[in-house]
N, C-alpha and C positions, 0 to 999 in steps of 0.2 A: 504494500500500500504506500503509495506519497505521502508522505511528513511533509507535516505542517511548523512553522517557526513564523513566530514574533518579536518582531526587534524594533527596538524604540531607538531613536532619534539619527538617524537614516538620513540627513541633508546632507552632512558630508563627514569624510574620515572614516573612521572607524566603522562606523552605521554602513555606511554607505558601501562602504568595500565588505563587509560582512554579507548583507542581502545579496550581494553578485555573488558570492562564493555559493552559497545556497542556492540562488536559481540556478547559477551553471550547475550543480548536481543534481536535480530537478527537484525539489523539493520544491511548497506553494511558498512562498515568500510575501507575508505581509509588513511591508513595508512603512513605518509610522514617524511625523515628524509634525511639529506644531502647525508648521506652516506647508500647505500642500505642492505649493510651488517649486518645493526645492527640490520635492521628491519626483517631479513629470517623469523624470529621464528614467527613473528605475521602474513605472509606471510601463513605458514602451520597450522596457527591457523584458516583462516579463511579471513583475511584481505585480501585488495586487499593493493599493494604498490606503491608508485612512488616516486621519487627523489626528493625533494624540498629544494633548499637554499630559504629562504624566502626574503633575500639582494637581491636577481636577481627577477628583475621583467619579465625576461621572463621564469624563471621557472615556477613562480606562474600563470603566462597567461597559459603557456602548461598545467599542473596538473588541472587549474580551467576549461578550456574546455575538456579534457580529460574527467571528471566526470562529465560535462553534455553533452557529445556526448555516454557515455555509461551509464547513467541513468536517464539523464533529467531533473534532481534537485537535488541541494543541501539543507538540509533541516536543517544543524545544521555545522557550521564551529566553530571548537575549536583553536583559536590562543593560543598555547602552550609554542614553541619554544621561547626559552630563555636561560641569563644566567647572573652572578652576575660580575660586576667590581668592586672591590673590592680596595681604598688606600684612603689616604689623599686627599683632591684634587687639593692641591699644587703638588702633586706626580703623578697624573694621567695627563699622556700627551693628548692633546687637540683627537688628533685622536683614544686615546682610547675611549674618551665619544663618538667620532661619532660612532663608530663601536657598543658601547651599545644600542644607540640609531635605528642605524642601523639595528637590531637585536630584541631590545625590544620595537619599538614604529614604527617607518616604515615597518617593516615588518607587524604586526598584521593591518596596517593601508594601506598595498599593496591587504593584502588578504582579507580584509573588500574592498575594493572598487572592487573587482573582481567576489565577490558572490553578492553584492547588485542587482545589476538592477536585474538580476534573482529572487531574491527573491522578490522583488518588484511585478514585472509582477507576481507571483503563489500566491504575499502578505499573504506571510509565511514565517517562518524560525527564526530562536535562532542564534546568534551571541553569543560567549563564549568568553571572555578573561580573561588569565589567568594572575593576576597580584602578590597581595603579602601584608601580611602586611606591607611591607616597602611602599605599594605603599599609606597608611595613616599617618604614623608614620617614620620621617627619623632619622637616628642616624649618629655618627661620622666613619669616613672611609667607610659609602655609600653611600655618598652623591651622586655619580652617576648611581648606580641601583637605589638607591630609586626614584630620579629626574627620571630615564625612567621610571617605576613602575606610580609612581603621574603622568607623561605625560598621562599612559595606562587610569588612572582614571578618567583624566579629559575627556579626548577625549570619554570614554566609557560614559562618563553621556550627553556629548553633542549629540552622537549620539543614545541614545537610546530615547531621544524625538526627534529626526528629523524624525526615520523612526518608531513609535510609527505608525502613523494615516495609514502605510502602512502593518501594521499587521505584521513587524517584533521587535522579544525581544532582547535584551544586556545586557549579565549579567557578569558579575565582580566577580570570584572565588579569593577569598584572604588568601592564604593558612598562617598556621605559620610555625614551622619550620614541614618540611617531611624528613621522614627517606629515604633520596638519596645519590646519591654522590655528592652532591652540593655543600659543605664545600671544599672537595678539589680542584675542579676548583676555588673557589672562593678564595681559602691561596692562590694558584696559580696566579691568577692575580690581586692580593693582593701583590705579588712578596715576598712570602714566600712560604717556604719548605714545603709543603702540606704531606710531606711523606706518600704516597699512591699513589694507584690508580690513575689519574685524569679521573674526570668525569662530570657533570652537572645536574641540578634539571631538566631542560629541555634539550634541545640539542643542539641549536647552540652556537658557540663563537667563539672570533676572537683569537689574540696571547696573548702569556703570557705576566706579569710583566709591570714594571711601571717604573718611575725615582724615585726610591726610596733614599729618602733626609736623615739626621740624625736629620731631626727637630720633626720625629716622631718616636722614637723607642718605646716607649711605645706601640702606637697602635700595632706595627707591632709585638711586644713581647704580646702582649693579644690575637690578632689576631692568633697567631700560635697554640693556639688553639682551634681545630677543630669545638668542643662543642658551641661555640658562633654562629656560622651560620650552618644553614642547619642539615643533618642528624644527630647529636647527643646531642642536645638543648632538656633544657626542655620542655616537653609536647609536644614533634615530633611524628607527629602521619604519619600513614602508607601511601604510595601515593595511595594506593585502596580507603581509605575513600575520600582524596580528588578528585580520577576519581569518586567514587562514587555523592558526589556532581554537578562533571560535568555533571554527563547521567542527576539524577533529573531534573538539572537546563534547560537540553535543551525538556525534556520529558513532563514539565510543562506548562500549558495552560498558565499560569499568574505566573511567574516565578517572584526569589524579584530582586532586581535591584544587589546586593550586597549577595554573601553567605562566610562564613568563618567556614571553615571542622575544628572542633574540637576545644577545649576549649582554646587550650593556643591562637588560631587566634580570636575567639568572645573578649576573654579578651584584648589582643595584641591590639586591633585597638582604643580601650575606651582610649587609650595612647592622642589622639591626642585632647581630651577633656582638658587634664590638662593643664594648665599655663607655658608660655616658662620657666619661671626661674624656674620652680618646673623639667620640664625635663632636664634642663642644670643640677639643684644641683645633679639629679640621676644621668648622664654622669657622673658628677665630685666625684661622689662617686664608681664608677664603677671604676674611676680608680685608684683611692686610693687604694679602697678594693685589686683591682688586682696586685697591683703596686710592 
């Protein structure tokens, strides 16, 4: 029979090159992104589409019965949709972390409770969420992606022995840096000059900018560039390998708990083995070096 997969925020990057991976193996590919526009192109590729904010929880009710009144099962749901907050976190206003959190941890946590009981009753199905090395390893000026990121972690290892004995898998893609536009939305609500394009590693995000204080100008001068986050970091590998990971992980009888596409994220995550005060002295060398 053709498997069926849900993947949220599908504009561009990651989303986007996940949904190709899947239709090129035939599987029904629905396709979901706030905005309909961004997704035409995967539309005449083959996908099917529909609109999803993953913050509204009656979107996610419409899109999750929609795909089972027209196929009956969901057999792999890809929690994607994401995006980076980016300051100090004396400079990030309170309502900025709800909206990340909003976004990166209730959201993946709306549409996990929405495909469950179904996949229960078929006691089948892959749960994918898409997290980050940040979501092992935190640094200064993320502390609020990475905190939503480590929420996505936790909550993924809690839930994949709850519905373990029900024969569905949860697996945890923790990409390093992907060559996206993720760096710019991220200078951006960062409350720096991103000059570019704005854009996202995944798709959703709330407004720009922060309260940006003078107690940090240093971050916010290392920050502006691009290179430190997202697409142009060393060993930024392509968002295909990372969809590529995705199709494996949900294709696989006994899939691992945890996959990281490409070398700089296997090594990336070994970070959180070393001793606080050996990763404070490397902060404190970073920014020297940079300074």
């Amino acid at each position: 029979m053709q498997k069926t997969v849900l993947i949220t925020g599908c504009s561009s990057g990651i989303g986007r090159a996940a949904a190709h991976a899947f239709n090129d193996e035939g599987w029904t590919v629905y396709a979901t992104a706030r905005n309909p526009a961004d997704i035409e192109t995967l539309g005449e590729a083959g996908c099917e589409l529909a609109t999803l904010d993953v913050t509204d929880q009656s979107d996610v009710d419409r899109v999750v019965d929609r795909i089972f009144d027209e196929e009956g099962a969901i057999d792999a749901l890809v929690n994607n949709a994401g995006y980076g907050q980016f300051g100090p976190i004396e400079d990030v206003p309170t309502a900025k972390v709800r909206e990340q959190f909003d976004v990166n941890v209730y959201g993946p946590h709306r549409l996990t409770r929405a495909v469950l009981p179904a996949m229960r009753r078929e006691r089948d199905g892959t749960i994918i969420n898409v997290s980050s090395v940040a979501g092992r390893v935190s640094f200064p000026g993320g502390g609020v992606y990475c905190g939503s990121k480590f929420a996505v972690e936790a909550m993924s290892d809690a839930l994949r022995n709850e519905v373990a004995e029900h024969g569905i898998d949860v697996v945890v893609v923790e990409p390093g840096p992907v060559k996206t536009n993720f760096s710019n939305r991220a200078q951006a609500e960062a409350g720096v000059d991103p000059d570019g394009e704005d854009g996202t590693e995944n798709e959703e995000s709330g407004d720009d900018g922060v309260d940006r204080s003078a107690a940090y100008e240093e971050f916010y001068a290392l920050f502006e560039d691009a290179k430190l986050v997202g697409g142009g970091g060393p060993g930024a590998v392509e968002p295909e390998l990372v969809a590529g990971a995705i199709y494996d992980a949900a294709s696989a009888t006994r899939p691992p708990a945890r996959v990281q596409p490409g070398t700089a994220a296997r090594v990336g995550v070994l970070a959180r083995f070393l001793p606080d005060a050996l990763l404070d002295r490397g902060y404190e060398f970073v920014r020297k070096f940079t300074s």
